[in-house]
C-alpha positions as CSV (number, residue, x, y, z in Angstrom):
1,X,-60.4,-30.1,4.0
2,X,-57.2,-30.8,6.0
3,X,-54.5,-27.8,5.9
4,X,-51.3,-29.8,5.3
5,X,-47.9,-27.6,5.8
6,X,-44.5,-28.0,5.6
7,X,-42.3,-27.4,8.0
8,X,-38.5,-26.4,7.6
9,X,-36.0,-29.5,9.2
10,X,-33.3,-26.9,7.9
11,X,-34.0,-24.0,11.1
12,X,-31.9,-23.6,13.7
13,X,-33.7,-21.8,17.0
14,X,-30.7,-22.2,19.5
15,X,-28.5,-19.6,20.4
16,X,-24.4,-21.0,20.8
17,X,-23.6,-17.3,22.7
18,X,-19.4,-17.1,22.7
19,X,-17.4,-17.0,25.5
20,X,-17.3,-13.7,27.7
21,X,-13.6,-13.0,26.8
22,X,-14.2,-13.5,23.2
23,X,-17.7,-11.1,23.5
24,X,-15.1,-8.4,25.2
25,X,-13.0,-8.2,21.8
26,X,-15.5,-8.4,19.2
27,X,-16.8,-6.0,17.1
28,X,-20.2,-6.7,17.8
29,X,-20.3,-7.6,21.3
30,X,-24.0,-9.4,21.7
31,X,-27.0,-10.8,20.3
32,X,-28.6,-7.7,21.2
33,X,-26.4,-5.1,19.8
34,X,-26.4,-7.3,16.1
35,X,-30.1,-6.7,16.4
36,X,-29.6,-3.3,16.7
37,X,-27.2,-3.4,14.3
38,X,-29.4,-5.5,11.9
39,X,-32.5,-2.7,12.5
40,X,-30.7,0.3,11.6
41,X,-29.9,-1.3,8.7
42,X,-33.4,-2.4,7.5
43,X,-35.3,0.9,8.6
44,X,-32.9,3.4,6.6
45,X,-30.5,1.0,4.5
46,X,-29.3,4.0,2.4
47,X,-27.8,5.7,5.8
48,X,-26.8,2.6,7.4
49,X,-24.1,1.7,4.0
50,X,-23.2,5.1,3.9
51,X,-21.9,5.0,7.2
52,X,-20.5,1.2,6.5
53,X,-18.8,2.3,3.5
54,X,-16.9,5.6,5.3
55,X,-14.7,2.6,6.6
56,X,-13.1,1.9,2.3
57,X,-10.8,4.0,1.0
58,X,-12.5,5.7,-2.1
59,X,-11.0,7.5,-5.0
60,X,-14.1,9.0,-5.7
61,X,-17.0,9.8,-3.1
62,X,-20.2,8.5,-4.3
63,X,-23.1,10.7,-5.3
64,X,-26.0,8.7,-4.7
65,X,-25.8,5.4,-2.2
66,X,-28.5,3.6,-3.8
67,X,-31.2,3.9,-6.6
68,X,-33.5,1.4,-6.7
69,X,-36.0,0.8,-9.8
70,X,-38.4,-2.3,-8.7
71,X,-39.7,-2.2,-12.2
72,X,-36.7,-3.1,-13.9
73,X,-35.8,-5.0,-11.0
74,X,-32.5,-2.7,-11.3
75,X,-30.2,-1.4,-7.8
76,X,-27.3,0.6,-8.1
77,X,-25.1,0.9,-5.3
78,X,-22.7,3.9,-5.0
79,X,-23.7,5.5,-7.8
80,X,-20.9,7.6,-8.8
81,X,-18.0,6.3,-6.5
82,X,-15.3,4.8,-7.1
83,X,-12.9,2.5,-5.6
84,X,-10.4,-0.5,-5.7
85,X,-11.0,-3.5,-4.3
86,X,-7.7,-4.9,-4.1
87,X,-6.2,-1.5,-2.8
88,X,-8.9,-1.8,-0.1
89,X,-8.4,-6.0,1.0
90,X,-5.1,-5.9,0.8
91,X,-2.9,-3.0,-0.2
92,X,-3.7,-0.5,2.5
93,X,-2.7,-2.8,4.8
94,X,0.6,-3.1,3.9
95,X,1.2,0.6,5.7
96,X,1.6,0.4,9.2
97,X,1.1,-2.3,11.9
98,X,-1.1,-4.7,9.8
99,X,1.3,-5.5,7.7
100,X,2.1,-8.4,9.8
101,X,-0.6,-9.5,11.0
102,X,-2.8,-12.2,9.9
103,X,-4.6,-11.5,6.3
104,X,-5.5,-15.3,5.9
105,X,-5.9,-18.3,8.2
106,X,-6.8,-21.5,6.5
107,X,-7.7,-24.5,8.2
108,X,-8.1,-28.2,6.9
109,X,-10.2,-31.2,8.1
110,X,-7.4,-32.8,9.6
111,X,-6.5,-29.9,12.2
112,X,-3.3,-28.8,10.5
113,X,-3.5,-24.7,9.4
114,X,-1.8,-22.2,7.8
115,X,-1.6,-18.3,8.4
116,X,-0.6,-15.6,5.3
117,X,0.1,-12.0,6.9
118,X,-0.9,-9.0,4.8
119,X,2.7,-8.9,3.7
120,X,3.0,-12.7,2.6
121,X,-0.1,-12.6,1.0
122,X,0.8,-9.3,-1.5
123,X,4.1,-11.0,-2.1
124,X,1.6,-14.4,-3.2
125,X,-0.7,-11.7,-5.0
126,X,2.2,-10.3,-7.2
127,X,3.9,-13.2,-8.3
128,X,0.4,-14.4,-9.6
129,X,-0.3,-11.0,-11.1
130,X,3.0,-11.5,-13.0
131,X,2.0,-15.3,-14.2
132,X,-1.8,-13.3,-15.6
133,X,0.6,-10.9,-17.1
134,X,2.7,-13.6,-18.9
135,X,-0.3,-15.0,-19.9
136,X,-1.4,-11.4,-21.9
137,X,-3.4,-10.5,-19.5
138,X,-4.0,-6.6,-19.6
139,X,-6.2,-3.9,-17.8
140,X,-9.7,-4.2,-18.1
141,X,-9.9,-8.2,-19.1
142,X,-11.6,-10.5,-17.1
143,X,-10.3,-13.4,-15.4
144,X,-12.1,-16.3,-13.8
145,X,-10.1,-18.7,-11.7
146,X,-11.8,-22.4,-10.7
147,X,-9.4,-23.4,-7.6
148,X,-9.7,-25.4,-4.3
149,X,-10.1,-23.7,-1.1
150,X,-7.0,-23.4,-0.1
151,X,-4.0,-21.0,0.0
152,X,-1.0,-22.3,-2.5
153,X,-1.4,-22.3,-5.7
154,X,-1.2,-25.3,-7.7
């Protein structure tokens, strides 16, 4: 019988490496160091978050990083902790040299872009925080928000 298989169209193989200046900046500054990176992070995931989270600002050190139950196909992921999301994308920003600095940088199909500083963007953040408030929005509700990707809103 003939073994038929499919093959993926969707793969990519080739490797677009950045230019040298751009490598000199970056966070990660190779292929090589990602994989690296990318090992730690599979051998001993529970260490390798740990350390990745150190970089949040928590109100409340977690006491476990991860608990995994593959029965109930359940994961928790710092157990204990606690933090704020918003204090941590934008808030803490505001102190210091950041504030100025680009938060957002949008960029349409036509070539034309816009740029939001950490500053502009909590200005953008409270006035909309203001509207949910208007709206009797309170502590503890849940809002979801359907909106193009871009920066105003409508």
């Amino acid at each position: 019988m003939e073994q038929k298989t499919l093959s993926s169209m969707m793969e990519e193989k080739r490797v677009f490496h950045p230019p040298a200046e751009l490598s000199k900046k970056a966070y990660i500054k190779s292929l090589k160091q990602y994989r690296e990176i990318y090992q730690r992070s599979i051998k001993d995931p529970e260490a390798f978050w740990a350390e990745c989270a150190q970089q949040l600002d928590w109100y409340k050190k977690w006491d476990k990083v991860l608990v995994e139950d593959f029965t109930e196909a359940r994961h928790e992921w710092f157990v204990g902790g606690k933090l704020n999301v918003a204090h941590n994308c934008l808030d803490r920003h505001l102190q210091g040299w950041r504030r100025n600095k680009a938060a957002l940088i949008w960029e349409g199909d036509i070539g034309d872009s816009k740029t939001l500083t950490y500053q502009q963007l909590y200005h953008q953040v409270c006035r909309f925080a203001n509207v949910l408030k208007k709206h009797g929005v309170k502590k503890g509700d849940r809002v979801s928000i359907y909106l193009p990707m871009i920066l105003e809103l409508p």
